[in-house]
N, C-alpha and C positions, 0 to 999 in steps of 0.2 A: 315538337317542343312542349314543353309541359308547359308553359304561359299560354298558349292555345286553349287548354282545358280551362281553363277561367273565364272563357267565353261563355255567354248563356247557353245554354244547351239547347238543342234546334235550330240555332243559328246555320249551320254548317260550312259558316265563314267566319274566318276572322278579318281583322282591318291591319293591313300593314303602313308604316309610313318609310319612305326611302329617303335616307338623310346620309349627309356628307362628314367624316370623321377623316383626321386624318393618321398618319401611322407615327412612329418613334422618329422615323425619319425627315418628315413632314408631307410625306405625299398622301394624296387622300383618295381614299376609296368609298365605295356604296357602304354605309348600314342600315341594316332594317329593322326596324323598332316595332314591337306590336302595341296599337291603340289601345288604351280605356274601355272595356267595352259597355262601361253606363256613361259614355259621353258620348256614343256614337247609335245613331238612329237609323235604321236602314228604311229605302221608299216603298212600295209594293213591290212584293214579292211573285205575283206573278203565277203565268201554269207550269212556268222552269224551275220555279224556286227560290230563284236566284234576283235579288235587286237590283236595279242600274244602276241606282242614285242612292248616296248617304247623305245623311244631316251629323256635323261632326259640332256638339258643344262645348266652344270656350269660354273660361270666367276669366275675365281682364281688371286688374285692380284699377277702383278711380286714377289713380296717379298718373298709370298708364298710359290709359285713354287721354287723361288732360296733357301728357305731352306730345303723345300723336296729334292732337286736335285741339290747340290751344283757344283758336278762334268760339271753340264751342264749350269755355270750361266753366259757365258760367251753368249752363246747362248741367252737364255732368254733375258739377258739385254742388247741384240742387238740391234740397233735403226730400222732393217729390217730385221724381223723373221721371214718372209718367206724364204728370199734371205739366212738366216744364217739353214734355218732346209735341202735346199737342199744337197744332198750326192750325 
């Protein structure tokens, strides 16, 4: 696939994610999406080459979060959230 080559080069992986689509008819099947690859961080690489473990980064808009986590929106929509996450 040519979205592969948009990988960084020496990677020699890319990141796929398996998501649920469904057809004209309503039944749904597997599709495979290929990742961001400046949102996804791979762990050490190792004497195989190969990583075990990725770091995949998400930006979640304020609104978001304050409606997953209302309890904490006071935080969130602080103007200094760092200064408001220390305990």
């Amino acid at each position: 696939m040519p979205q592969v080559g948009r990988w960084l080069p020496g990677y020699g992986f890319a990141v796929w994610v398996i998501r649920e689509k469904k057809g004209p008819d309503g039944t749904p099947y597997p599709c495979a999406e290929l990742r961001d690859p400046y949102n996804c961080f791979p762990g050490y690489f190792g004497a195989d080459q190969q990583p075990k473990e990725m770091a995949i980064i998400r930006r979640v808009p304020k609104t978001a979060l304050t409606k997953a986590y209302p309890q904490f929106s006071d935080k969130i929509n602080s103007k200094d959230f760092y200064k408001a996450t220390i305990v």
